[in-house]
Structures are given as structure tokens and as C-alpha cells.
FINU-532503 format. One record per residue (C-alpha): residue in three letters; x, y, z. Coordinates in steps of 0.25 Angstrom, whole numbers, plus 5000, padded with zeros to 4 digits. Layout:
N
ALAXYZ/...
//
This chain:
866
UNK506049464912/UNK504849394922/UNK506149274923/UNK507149364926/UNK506349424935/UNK505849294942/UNK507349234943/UNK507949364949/UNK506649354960/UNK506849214963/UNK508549234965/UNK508349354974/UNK507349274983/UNK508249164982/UNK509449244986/UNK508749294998/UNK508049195004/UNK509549115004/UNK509749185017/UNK509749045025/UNK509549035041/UNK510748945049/UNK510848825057/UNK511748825069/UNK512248725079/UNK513048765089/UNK513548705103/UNK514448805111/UNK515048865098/UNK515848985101/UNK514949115098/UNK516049165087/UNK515949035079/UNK514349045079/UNK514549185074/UNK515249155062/UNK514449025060/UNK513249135058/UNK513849215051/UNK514449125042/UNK512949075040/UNK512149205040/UNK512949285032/UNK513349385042/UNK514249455049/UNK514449485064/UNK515249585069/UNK515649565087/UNK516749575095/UNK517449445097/UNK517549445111/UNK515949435111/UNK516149285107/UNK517149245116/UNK516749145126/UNK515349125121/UNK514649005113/UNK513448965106/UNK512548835106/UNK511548865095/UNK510648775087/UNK509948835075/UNK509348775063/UNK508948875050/UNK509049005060/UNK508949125054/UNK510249245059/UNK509249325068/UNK508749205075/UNK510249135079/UNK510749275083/UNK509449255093/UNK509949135097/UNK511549195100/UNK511149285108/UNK510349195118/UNK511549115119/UNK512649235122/UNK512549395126/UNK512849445112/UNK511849525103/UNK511949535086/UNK511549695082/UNK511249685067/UNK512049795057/UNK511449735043/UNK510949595037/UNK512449555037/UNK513249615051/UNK512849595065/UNK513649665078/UNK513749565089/UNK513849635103/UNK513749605118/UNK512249585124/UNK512849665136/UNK513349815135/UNK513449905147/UNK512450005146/UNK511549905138/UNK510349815140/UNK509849695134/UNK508149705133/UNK507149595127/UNK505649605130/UNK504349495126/UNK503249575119/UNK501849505124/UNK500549565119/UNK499649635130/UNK498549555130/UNK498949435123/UNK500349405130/UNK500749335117/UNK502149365114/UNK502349455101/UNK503549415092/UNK504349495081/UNK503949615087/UNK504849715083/UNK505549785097/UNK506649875094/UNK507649965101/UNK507450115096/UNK508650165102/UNK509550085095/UNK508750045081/UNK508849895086/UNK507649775087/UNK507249665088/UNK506049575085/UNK505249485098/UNK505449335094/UNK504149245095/UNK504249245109/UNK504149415110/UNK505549415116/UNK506549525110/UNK507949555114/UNK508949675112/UNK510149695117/UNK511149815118/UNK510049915123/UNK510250035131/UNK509350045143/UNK508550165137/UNK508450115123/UNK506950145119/UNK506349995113/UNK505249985104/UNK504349835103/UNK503449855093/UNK502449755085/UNK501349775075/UNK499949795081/UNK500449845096/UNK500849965101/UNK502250005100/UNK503149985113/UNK504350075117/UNK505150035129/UNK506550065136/UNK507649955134/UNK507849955150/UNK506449895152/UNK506849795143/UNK508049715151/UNK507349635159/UNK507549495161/UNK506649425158/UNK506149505146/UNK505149615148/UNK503649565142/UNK503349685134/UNK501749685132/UNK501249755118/UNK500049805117/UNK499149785104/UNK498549895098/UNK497149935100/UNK496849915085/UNK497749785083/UNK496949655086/UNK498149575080/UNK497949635066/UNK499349575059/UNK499249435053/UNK500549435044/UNK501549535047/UNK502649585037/UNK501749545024/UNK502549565013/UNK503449655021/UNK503749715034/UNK502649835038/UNK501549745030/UNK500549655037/UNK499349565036/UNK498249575048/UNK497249515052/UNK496049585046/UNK496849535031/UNK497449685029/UNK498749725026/UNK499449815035/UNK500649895028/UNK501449985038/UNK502350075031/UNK503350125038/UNK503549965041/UNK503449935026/UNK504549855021/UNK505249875008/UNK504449834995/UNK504749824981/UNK504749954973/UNK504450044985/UNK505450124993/UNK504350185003/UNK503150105007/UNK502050164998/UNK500850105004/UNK499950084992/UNK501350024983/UNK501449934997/UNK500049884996/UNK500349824984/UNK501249724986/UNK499949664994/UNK499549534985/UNK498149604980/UNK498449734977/UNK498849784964/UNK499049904957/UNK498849884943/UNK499350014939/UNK500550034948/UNK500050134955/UNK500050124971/UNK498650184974/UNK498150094962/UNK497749984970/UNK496949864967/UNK496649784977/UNK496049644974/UNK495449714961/UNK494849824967/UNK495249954960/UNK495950074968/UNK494850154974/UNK494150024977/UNK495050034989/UNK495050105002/UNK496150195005/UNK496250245018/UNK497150355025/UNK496950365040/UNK495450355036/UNK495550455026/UNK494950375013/UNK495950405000/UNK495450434988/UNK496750454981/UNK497850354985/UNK499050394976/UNK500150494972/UNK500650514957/UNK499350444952/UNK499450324962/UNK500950284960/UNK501250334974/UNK500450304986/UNK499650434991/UNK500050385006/UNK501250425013/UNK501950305018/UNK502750375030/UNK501350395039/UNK500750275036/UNK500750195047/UNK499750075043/UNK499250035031/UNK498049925030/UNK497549855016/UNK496349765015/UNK496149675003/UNK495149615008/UNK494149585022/UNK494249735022/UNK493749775037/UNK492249835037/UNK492849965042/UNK493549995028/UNK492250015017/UNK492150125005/UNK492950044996/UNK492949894989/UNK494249854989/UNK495449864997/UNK495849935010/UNK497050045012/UNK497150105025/UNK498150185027/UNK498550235042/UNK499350325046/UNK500350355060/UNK499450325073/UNK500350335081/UNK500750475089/UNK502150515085/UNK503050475095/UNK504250575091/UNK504450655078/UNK504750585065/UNK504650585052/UNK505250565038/UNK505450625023/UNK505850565010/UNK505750564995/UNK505650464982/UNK505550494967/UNK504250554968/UNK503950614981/UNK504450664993/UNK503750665009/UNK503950675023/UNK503250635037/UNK503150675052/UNK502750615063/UNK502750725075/UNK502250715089/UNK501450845092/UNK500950795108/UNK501150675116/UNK499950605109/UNK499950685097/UNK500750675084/UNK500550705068/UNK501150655057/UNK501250725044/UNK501850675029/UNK501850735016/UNK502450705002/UNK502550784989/UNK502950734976/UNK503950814969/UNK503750764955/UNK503150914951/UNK504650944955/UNK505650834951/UNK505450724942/UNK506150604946/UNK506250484938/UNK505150414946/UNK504250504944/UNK504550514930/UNK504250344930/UNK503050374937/UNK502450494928/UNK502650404915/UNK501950294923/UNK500750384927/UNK500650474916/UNK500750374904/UNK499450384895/UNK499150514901/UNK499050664898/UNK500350684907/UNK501350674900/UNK502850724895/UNK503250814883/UNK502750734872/UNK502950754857/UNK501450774852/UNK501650774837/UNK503150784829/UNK503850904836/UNK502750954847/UNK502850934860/UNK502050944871/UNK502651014883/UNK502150964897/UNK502350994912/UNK502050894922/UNK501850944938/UNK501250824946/UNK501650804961/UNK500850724974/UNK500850774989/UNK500250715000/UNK500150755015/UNK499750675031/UNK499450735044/UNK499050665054/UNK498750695069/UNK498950585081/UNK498350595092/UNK498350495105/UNK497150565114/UNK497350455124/UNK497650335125/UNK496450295120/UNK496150405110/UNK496950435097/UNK496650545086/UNK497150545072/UNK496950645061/UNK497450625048/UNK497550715035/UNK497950675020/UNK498150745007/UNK498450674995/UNK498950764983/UNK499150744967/UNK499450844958/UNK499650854942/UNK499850964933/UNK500150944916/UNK500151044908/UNK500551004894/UNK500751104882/UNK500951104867/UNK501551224861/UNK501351204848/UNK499751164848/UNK499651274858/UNK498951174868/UNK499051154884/UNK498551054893/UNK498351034906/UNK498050934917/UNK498150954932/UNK497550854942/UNK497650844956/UNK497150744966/UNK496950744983/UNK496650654992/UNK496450735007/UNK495950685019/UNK495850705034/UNK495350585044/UNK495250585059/UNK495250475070/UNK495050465082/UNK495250315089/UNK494950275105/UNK495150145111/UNK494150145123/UNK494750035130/UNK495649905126/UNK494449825117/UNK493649955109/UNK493950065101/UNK493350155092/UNK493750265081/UNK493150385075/UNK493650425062/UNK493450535051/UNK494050575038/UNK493850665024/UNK494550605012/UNK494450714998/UNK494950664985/UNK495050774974/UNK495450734959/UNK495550844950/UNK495950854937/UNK495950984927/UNK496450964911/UNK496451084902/UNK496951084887/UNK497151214879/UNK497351204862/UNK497451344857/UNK497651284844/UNK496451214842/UNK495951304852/UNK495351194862/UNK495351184878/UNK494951064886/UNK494751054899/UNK494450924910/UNK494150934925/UNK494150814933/UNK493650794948/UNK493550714960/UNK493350744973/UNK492950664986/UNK492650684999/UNK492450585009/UNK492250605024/UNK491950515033/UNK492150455050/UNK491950325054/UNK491850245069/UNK492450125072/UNK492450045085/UNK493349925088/UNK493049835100/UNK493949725103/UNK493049595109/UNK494449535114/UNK495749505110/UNK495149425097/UNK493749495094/UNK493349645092/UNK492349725083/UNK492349845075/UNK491249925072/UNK491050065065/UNK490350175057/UNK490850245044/UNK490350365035/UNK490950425024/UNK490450535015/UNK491050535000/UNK490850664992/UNK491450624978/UNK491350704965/UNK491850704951/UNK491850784938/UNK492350824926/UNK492150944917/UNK492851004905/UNK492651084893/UNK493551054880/UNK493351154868/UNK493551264861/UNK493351434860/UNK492151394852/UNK491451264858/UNK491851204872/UNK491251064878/UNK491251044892/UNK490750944903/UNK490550924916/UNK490150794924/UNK490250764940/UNK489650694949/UNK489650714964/UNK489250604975/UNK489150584991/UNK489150464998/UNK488950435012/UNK489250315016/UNK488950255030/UNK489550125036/UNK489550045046/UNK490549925051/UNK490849805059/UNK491949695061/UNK492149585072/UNK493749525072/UNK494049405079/UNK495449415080/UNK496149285082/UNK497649285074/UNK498049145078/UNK496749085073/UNK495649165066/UNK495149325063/UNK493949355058/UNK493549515053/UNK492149515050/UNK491249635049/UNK490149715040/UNK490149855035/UNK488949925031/UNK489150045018/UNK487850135017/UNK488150225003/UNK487250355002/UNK487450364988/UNK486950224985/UNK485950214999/UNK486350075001/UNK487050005012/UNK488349915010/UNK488549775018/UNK490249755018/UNK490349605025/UNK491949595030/UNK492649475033/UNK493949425037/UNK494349295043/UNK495649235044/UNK495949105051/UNK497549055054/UNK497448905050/UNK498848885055/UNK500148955059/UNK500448945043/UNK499148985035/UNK497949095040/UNK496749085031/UNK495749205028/UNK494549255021/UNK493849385020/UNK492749445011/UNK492149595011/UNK491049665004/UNK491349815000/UNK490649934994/UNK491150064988/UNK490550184985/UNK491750274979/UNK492550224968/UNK493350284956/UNK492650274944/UNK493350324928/UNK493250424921/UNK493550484907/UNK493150624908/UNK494850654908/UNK495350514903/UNK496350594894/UNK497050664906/UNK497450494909/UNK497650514924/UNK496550464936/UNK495450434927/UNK494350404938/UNK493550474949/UNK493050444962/UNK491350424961/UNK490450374972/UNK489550274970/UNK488050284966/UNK487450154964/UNK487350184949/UNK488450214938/UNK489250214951/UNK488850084958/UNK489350064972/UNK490649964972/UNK490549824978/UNK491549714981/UNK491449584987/UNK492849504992/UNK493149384999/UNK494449355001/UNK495149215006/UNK496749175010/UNK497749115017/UNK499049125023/UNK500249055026/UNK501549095034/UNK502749015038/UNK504049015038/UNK504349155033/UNK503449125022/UNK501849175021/UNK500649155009/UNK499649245009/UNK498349204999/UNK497049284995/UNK496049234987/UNK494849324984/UNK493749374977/UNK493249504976/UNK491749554968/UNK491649714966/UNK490349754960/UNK489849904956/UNK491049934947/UNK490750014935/UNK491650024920/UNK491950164926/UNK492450104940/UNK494150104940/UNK494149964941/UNK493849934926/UNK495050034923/UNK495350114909/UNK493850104901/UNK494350214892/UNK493950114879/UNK492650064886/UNK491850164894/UNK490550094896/UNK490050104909/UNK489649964916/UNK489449904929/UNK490249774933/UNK490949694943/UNK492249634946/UNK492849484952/UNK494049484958/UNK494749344962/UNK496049344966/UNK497249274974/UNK498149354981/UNK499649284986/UNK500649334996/UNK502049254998/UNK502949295006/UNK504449245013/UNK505349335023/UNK506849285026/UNK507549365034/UNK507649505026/UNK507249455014/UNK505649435009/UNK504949404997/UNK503549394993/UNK502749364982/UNK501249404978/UNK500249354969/UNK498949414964/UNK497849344957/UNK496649424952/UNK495549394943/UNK494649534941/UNK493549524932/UNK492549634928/UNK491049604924/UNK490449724918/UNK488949724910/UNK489449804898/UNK490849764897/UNK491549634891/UNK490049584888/UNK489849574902/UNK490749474904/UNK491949474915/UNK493349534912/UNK494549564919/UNK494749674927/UNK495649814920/UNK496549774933/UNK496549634931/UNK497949604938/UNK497749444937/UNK499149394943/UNK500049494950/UNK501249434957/UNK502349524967/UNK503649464970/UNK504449554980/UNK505849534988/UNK506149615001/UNK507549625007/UNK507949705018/UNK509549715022/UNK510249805032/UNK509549925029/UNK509249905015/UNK507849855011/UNK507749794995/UNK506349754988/UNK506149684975/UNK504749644970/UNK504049594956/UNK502749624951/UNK502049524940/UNK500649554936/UNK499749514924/UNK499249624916/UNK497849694917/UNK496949694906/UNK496349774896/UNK495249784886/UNK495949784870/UNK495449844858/UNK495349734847/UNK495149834836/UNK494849984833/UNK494150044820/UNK494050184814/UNK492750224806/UNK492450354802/UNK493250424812/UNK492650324823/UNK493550234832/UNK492850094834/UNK493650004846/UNK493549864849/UNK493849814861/UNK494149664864/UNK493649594878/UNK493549684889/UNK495149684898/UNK495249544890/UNK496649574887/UNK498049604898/UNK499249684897/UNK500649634900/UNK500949574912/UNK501549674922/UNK502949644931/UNK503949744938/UNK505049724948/UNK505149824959/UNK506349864969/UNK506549924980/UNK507749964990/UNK507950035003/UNK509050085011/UNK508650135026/UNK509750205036/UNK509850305048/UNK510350445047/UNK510650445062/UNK511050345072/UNK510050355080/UNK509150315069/UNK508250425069/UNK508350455055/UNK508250345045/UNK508350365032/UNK507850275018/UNK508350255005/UNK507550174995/UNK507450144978/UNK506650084972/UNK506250034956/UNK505050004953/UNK504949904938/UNK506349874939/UNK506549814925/UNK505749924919/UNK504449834914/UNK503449914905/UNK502149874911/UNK500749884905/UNK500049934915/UNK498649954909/UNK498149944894/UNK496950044888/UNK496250104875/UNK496050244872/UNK495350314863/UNK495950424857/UNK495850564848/UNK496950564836/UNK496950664824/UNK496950604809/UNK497750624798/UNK496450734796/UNK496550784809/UNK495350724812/UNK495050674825/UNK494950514827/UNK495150424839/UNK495950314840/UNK496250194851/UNK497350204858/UNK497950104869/UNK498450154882/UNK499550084889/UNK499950124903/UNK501250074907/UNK501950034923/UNK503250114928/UNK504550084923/UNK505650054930/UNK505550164941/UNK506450204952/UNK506350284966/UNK506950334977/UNK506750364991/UNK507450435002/UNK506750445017/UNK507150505030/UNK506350465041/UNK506650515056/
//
């Protein structure tokens, strides 16, 4: 299958990147002639009136050109101008109409006068563009004089302007402003696909409503996008379960408009818990993490909604195969506007085959499940009502123009209910859980004058888990009952300063507090009319935690940056202050390769830790518990990170090597994963080394990219494996992504293969019965792997206009996830179990408990935007 696979991969990039550029020579050759010469050599198809070519002529010389830069060139030489129908038909028309204008500008930056090239500067009115070329100089023709123009490029305000300012001659210079915040932020734009870009602090920036099409995904979940970062893997194919560089999911710092998120997923994490539609920006650190972020050990999410004030009313609505939502944006005052989103799954309504797929993926190994035949003849009969909500609000306010306000509000929402009933033994169970996320967070920004600003921010984030499960035997005339837990609530403000020095130079500065109430428990009683058993444990913890930070950044993209700063953590529960050295330097040896290196000292005192108060329920096993400096040691992790970078030609190489050290971790912490067969509790430590590999080519419409993942995680803990080193549960140590994009006319299509090798596990070499006794033997600790694991994902979508003005736009998209339907082994454990014997005696047994990936799984997606 892997050659099968390989050889259709390797023809469909040959097939595509067969798309050649021409060569032309050309001396007074009638314009006609060179028209059927290019379409003869691009493979397309013009459309004109004859009389167009009549009299005219070309002298062209061109060598490996691609279409869009000899159409350039022919209209230089004659008053014509190619409109673009699809990939394959152009209309030829006139440069001169009555009543039409011809416009062109040069965008400069403010301060810099450099010219700014592929800048994107279209005409609204008519759904027509272009791009500046590497001089800042665009050109369109066929405009009306009050046509509206829109010149817009990443990292400066946005530029509106009437076409009739834009037909002198010479062209107009266009000055574009930089944002306040932007000091040159983007290094490497359209990494790995349009809306994705690398800056210069080494983050990752993903803007959604830019995002380009990407294999398995018809809407741009942020935390499935995330993924297809080199680094980041989800182990469980979930899209909240995110490690990142070995560090386990609540080692990282999620981030929503400030708010810290607790609970990141829908339908047990296979959904992100994060609308897309109000996203505006989305930044990821992997490393060199700036000293304004803290709390957490690993990676950084921060997610950023709309800042900008509606300009006019709009909005959109949509469904898939598990959800459906909806969003506005609406102007309230001149400087004022809110925008709202909401989404509600209707799995507690309609069952569609996805979330069918998705329920036998979840649910496997656990107490929810379907009718089953318990022993010959009896059935169980069960009803299953599960369903997630979530909801924005958020109010934008420009004070001034030098004040802003923004207040956000998010609810997060999942819900469960099983009941499952036996007639014939006269038995009922039932499980209900529910789980939230809410949070509200202020800001208030002020740029004082054009080199400092400052802002004040505040939020409160509350996590609540809570699980209940009865069960009711009037035969045997037994009840059970377990209560689960968890509540956090965190609020907090910080104060940040920015000064900027000079064009190159500036520093930020700032204070943070946060004050985390987190509490667990579990109680019960099981038992009968004549003897019950209960229990009740909990623990409840509040940490203040203080913080101040610094950073200096010399900001020189043609030649050298430098982020360096210090952040200082004082925890109230440990009485201890924290030092957090940051650094980040990358130096640009040449036009062709940039080299860098970071490293970064973190601490974290809330983390999730496992428990098996209510392991036979099988779903979300761990709490959230603060640190105390004894059996919950505070969290440390060292990383330094070095890379290169190489870009020619279409082409780009981007390298990571790095090694990371996380110290505090406990056999209970979830990073050592499923211990149901070990439950000794042990402190330890983890090494992490690994290479990180991105390629990636662009021709034309077509892109490809491939990236590859090497990660050696060990674990050293005093009472396990003898003391000695083992791997890590989530071990991945080769992970390889090969993905295909391809965008024609209005249709986009996305092809992409993952390859990685399995994670390991502990095995049991032998088990013994004696006297009623079960006696296991367990080999070397995770010295043994599952299978390999592969999948082929696709994705296709088809985007059109319900009016002609283009203010309705419509989208239709599928998508199949594990295309040929691999069974993949997931993860690998050992249970111990209760079993009656042929004497109706109760004895335990071992049992092994495989969870498996999703099979081949389809969805659907329909959106209306306006």
C-alpha cells in the first residue's frame, strides 16, 4: 500500500509541476500571430474581437516566462488589457472605453520610502486586482471614475481610495502607513499556504479568513491547521490534543483575547472549541517564546479575535456533519461596533454518518456505548444525548485616534447524557457530564505619540468539569454512585509598555498577576439496603502568582534581530521566585539562507494530573491541580532551539534542531499517559531532542510541501524501569506529512499523507492465577511499539456569488478523512478486570485495551457569507 501510495504522490506532482513557462522572440510580429503563438504554448484560450489586432505588432523577447509576466509585457507594447474568466479563458478588450479610466499607483512605506511589492490593491466595485510588482507599481484598467480601490498589505493599515485620484500621469505614490504594533513582524510569508506566516520573533501567524485550503479540512479549524506545523503533533487525532515539541496539551498556553482556556475542544477535542469566522489572528510559538507569555511550559496559542471596528454590516452562517453556526459583524456608532458568533451541534437531534464515525472513535473502550448483547438473548437498551454549544461577543471601541477599547466574552459548552438499561436484570445506569469553559476579558490600548504605547488589560477565565454516574440492581439489590469535580477560576490584569527607540530598536516592559482558585473532588457510596461504603476526597488550592517582564528587539530584517529579555514568576503557594531568560536571534547570511537560535527557561504551576477515582466511566481521566512544591512539584522546562533557512527560486528549507529538559513531572502527571497497570507514584524528568524539516515549492496554482519530524523523548523516573531512561507514552519518533494544494477557477482541491511511527507501550510477559489471586509480569517499561500509523486525507472546495454584485458569496466543500480506510492503532494498554467463574465467584483477569483511529470519514460543508 505505502508504494501505491508513494507512486500516485510522486505522478500527481509530476503531472503538475509539467506546467512549463515559454520563450518568445519576436520582432514586429503581428499582434494576432503572438496570440496564438501563447496560446498554442500556455495552453489557453483567448477570446477578443478581431479588429483589436488590426494594425498592431509586437517586438518581444522572453526566455522561460511564465503567462502573467508576457501578458505584462503586451500590454506595455499596445492599449489592450487581458480580464481573466478561469485558469484556461482570458477576454481581451480595449485599454480605452468612454466613460473609463486607466489608474496605476507606487506604494512607498511612510517612513522608509522603500517601495512595497506584491501588495495586494484591488478594485471593489468590480471584484478585480492586482498585485505591485518589485518596483510597488500596479496598474488597472477599465475603471470607472468612482469605483472604490482597496491597496492592502500585511502589517499596514488598509487603504481605500477613488479610482479618479488614481489616473494621473505619472502614477500617484501611495504612502502606507505601518501599524503601530508591526515593527516588520513577517519574515516568510505564505508558509505552507496563503493566510500562514513566519515573523520575526520565530512565531507562526495563521489568519483564517486568509487560510488556504488544507488536506482533510473544509473550514480552517485553527487547532487541525496548527498541525500541519513541522513540531506539532496530535498523537490521538484529536485537535485540542496537541504536543508540542513533547510537551503534553496542558503544558501549553491557550489564549483567547487574553482569556486563558482551560478547555480547548468540542466532542472530546476532535473539533476545536474556537470559532474560526471571528478569528482574526492566530500566533504559535514553538520556541524563543516572548517574556510576556508565562504560566505554561511549552507552546504558545494565542488566539485574537476582530480589532478592527465594523465598517458595514456582515456576516455569515453555515453547517457541516456535526454542527451548525453563525456570525455578525455590526456597526452600532461611527467608532463602535460588536461582533457576535455562535455554534450548536445537533448530534442530540440528527445523527449523521460523521458523527456516527466520530462517536465509535471517541467512545471505543468506554461506558458509552450502543445496544449490546450482554450474555445470549439480553440486551442492553441505551439512549445516548450528547451535543456542544459555544458562544462570542465582543465590543470595539475606537475612543480616539489614539484610544481603543475592546471587551470580549466566551462560553464554551459540552454536554453528555447515557442512560443504559437492562430489563431483564432489573438494572439502570447513568452517566451525565458536562464541561465549560467561560471567560470575559477587557483592554484598553493608547498610543501616546508615534514611538510609545501602553495597555491595560484584565480578564476571568472558569473551568467547570462535572461528572455524576449512578447505577441501580434491583436484583441484586445494589446502588453505586460517582461524583467527579473540577473547577477553576482564574482572574487576572496585566500592564504592558512598548516604547520604540527608532526604526530598528524598542523595548517592552510590563507587570502581570493572576490568582488561580482550582479545586477537585470525588465522592461516592456503592452498596446495599444493609451496608453502604462511601468516600469523599478533594483538595482545594489558590495561587497568586506575580510577574514582571522585559525585552529589547533590534529589528534589522535585512541583516540581524535580536529578541532578548527576562521574565520574573513569584508563586504564593511555593513562596519562591522564578528567573525565565528569553532569547531569540536570527542573522540573514544571504539573500538564500537566514540562520537563528533561541533558548527559554519556563515554569508552570497548573497542570493536569490522572486520576482513577472514575476510570471505569473511560472518558477525560485527569484534573486540573496547582502545584505545591510536594507530591505536585512546580514544572520546569529548559529549550534551546537552532535553524536555518533557505529560499530561492520558488523553493524554501526550513530546519529546527533542538533540545528541550522538563523537570517536576510526576507518574501521575498526563504526560507518562495510561498507568492503569503501574500506579506507583514517582518523580522524574524528560529529554527531548529533535529535528524539525519544512520543504516546500509553489508553481503557479499548484504547491506542495513536505515535513518531517524527529523526536527522541525519554523519561527518567527513580522508581520506574529500575531507574533507567525509557521512551516517552508519546514517543512519536519519525512523523512525515506530504500534502498537495491546487487551486483552479473557483475550485480549490488538497491532497495530504501522514506517516508516522508508532508510540510505545509497556507489555505484560506473563500472568499467573493462584488462589483466586492475579499475579502480572510486565516486561521493560514502553520497550515495545505499535504499528506504524498512515492515512491519506482530501479535501475540495467550490466558492461562488449569489449576486453579481458580489455581496453574497457562497462555499461548498467535502472532505474525507483516511481515504483508504486504514485501521490504525492508536494506543495500546492493560486493564485489570472483574469476571465471574464457572462458581459464580469473582476473579480478575488482564485484559488489553486497544484504541483505534477513525476510519474512512466523510463531511460536508455548506457556507453563506455576506
Amino acid at each position: 500500500m505505502r508504494t501505491i501510495l508513494s507512486v500516485v504522490l510522486v505522478f500527481i506532482t509530476s503531472s503538475l509541476l509539467a506546467q512549463n513557462n515559454g520563450t518568445f522572440s519576436f520582432e514586429n510580429e503581428p499582434l494576432e500571430n503572438v496570440l496564438t503563438a501563447i496560446e498554442k504554448t500556455y495552453d489557453v484560450k483567448f477570446s477578443y474581437n478581431a479588429a483589436l489586432a488590426e494594425n498592431k505588432t509586437i517586438t518581444l523577447q522572453v526566455t522561460d516566462a511564465s503567462l502573467n509576466t508576457v501578458i505584462q509585457r503586451l500590454q506595455k507594447q499596445v492599449p489592450i488589457v487581458f480580464e481573466k474568466v478561469n485558469e484556461r479563458y482570458y477576454i481581451i478588450r480595449n485599454q480605452i472605453q468612454a466613460g473609463k479610466i486607466r489608474i496605476c499607483g507606487v506604494l512607498k512605506d511612510t517612513k522608509s520610502d522603500e517601495a512595497i511589492a506584491e501588495a495586494s490593491v484591488v478594485n471593489i466595485s468590480q471584484n478585480k486586482g492586482t498585485v505591485t510588482n518589485t518596483a510597488g507599481k500596479f496598474e488597472l484598467f477599465l475603471a470607472i471614475p468612482s469605483d472604490t480601490i482597496e491597496v492592502r498589505f500585511l502589517g499596514y493599515k488598509t487603504k481605500r481610495l477613488q479610482a479618479k485620484s488614481l489616473q494621473n500621469t505619472p502614477c500617484k505614490t501611495i504612502l502606507m502607513e505601518a501599524e503601530q504594533y508591526d515593527l516588520e513582524t513577517v519574515l516568510l510569508s505564505n508558509y505552507l499556504t496563503s493566510g500562514i506566516d513566519k515573523n520575526t520573533d520565530g512565531s507562526i501567524s495563521l489568519s483564517p479568513s486568509q487560510l488556504g485550503i488544507l488536506p482533510g479540512l473544509t473550514e480552517p479549524d485553527v487547532l487541525q491547521s496548527i498541525q500541519l506545523l513541522p513540531g506539532i503533533q496530535s498523537p490521538n487525532e484529536t485537535a485540542s490534543g496537541l504536543f508540542i515539541r513533547g510537551g503534553t496539551p496542558d503544558q501549553n498556553l491557550i489564549l483567547w483575547d487574553g482569556i486563558k482556556m482551560y478547555h480547548s475542544g468540542h466532542f472530546f477535542g476532535l473539533i476545536s472549541a474556537f470559532n474560526p469566522y471571528v478569528i482574526e489572528e492566530v500566533s504559535v510559538y514553538k520556541s524563543g517564546t516572548e517574556t510576556r507569555y508565562g504560566d505554561r511550559i511549552s507552546g504558545v496559542i494565542d488566539i485574537q479575535t476582530d480589532t478592527k471596528v465594523p465598517e458595514k454590516l456582515s456576516g455569515g452562517f453555515g453547517f457541516n456533519m456535526t454542527h451548525a453556526d453563525a456570525y455578525l459583524k455590526v456597526p452600532i456608532a461611527k467608532n463602535f461596533g460588536i461582533t457576535v458568533s455562535a455554534r450548536r451541534a445537533f448530534t442530540d437531534i440528527l445523527e449523521t454518518f460523521t458523527y456516527n464515525n466520530f462517536s465509535d472513535r471517541i467512545f471505543q473502550n468506554t461506558k458509552i456505548t450502543e445496544s449490546t448483547e450482554i450474555i445470549e438473548n439480553v440486551f442492553s437498551e441505551t439512549e445516548n444525548n450528547f451535543f456542544f454549544t459555544d458562544y462570542t461577543i465582543k465590543l470595539i471601541g475606537k475612543l480616539s485616534d489614539k484610544d481603543e477599547i475592546m471587551i470580549s466574552n466566551l462560553r464554551t459548552n459540552n454536554e453528555l447524557d447515557f442512560l443504559s438499561e437492562i430489563e431483564a436484570f432489573e438494572e439502570t445506569s447513568r452517566d451525565q457530564l458536562s464541561i465549560r469553559n467561560t471567560g470575559f476579558s477587557g483592554l484598553w490600548k493608547r498610543q501616546w505619540n508615534a514611538n510609545f504605547s501602553h495597555s491595560l488589560e484584565a480578564y476571568y477565565s472558569r473551568f467547570d468539569f462535572d461528572y455524576l454516574g449512578r447505577f441501580r440492581g434491583n436484583l441484586v439489590n445494589a446502588t453505586e454512585q460517582d461524583q467527579k469535580r473540577n473547577k477553576i477560576k482564574d482572574i487576572g490584569f496585566s500592564y504592558n509598555t512598548n516604547w520604540t527607540l527608532n526604526e530598528k530598536n524598542s523595548i517592552q516592559s510590563g507587570y502581570q498577576f493572576s490568582s488561580n482558585d482550582v479545586s477537585f473532588g470525588f465522592s461516592g457510596f456503592s452498596g446495599t439496603e444493609e451496608e453502604v461504603t462511601t468516600y469523599n476526597v478533594g483538595e482545594e488550592s489558590i495561587n497568586n502568582s506575580h510577574a514582571l517582564f522585559a525585552a529589547y528587539k533590534y529589528n534589522n530584517k535585512k541583516e540581524l534581530i535580536v529578541n532578548a529579555g527576562l521574565r520574573v514568576n513569584y508563586f504564593s503557594t511555593t513562596k519562591t521566585a522564578f528567573f525565565e531568560p528569553r532569547l531569540y536571534v536570527e542573522k540573514k547570511l544571504s539573500n538564500l539562507f537566514t540562520v537563528n537560535f533561541s533558548g527559554e527557561l519556563k515554569h508552570q504551576a497548573v497542570s493536569q494530573i490522572l486520576e482513577f477515582n472514575t476510570a471505569n466511566f473511560g472518558l477525560e481521566n485527569q484534573v486540573w491541580a496547582i502545584a505545591n512544591g510536594e507530591e505536585f512539584p512546580v514544572l520546569k522546562s529548559r529549550q534551546i532551539s537552532t535553524g536555518v533557512i533557505f529560499s530561492n527560486n520558488g523553493w524554501r528549507v526550513d530546519l529546527d534542531m533542538y533540545y528541550k529538559n522538563i523537570t517536576g513531572l510526576t507518574s501521575f502527571n498526563r504526560s507518562f499517559g495510561n498507568t492503569s497497570v503501574l500506579e506507583t507514584f514517582t518523580e522524574g524528568n524528560s529529554r527531548i531532542y529533535g529535528v524539525d524539516v519544512l520543504i516546500e515549492k509553489k508553481i503557479n496554482n499548484y504547491k506542495t510541501w513536505m515535513g518531517y519530524s524527529y523526536t527522541d523523548n525519554n523519561f527518567e523516573f527513580s522508581r520506574i524501569n529500575n531507574g533507567l531512561p525509557f521512551d516517552g507514552n508519546y514517543d512519536i519518533r519519525h512523523y512525515f506529512r506530504w500534502a498537495h494544494s491546487y487551486t483552479i477557477d473557483n475550485f480549490e482541491f488538497s491532497l495530504g499523507w501522514n506517516y508516522r511511527t508508532g508510540t510505545p507501550y509497556t507489555p505484560v510477559t506473563s500472568q499467573t492465577q493462584t488462589n483466586g489471586d492475579l499475579f502480572v509480569f510486565i516486561g521493560e517499561t514502553n520497550s515495545t511499539r505499535i504499528p506504524d500509523y498512515h492515512r491519506l486525507d482530501f479535501s475540495g472546495t467550490y466558492t461562488f456569488n449569489f449576486d453579481k454584485k458580489n455581496n453574497w458569496k457562497g462555499k461548498i466543500g467535502f472532505s474525507l478523512l483516511n481515504l483508504y480506510d486504514r485501521n490504525n492503532l492508536l494506543e495500546r494498554y492493560y486493564e485489570i478486570r472483574p469476571f465471574l467463574n464457572q462458581n459464580n465467584n469473582v476473579q480478575f483477569r488482564l485484559e488489553t485495551v486497544d484504541k483505534f483511529s477513525l476510519g474512512i470519514t466523510p463531511n460536508l460543508v455548506f457556507r453563506v457569507d455576506f
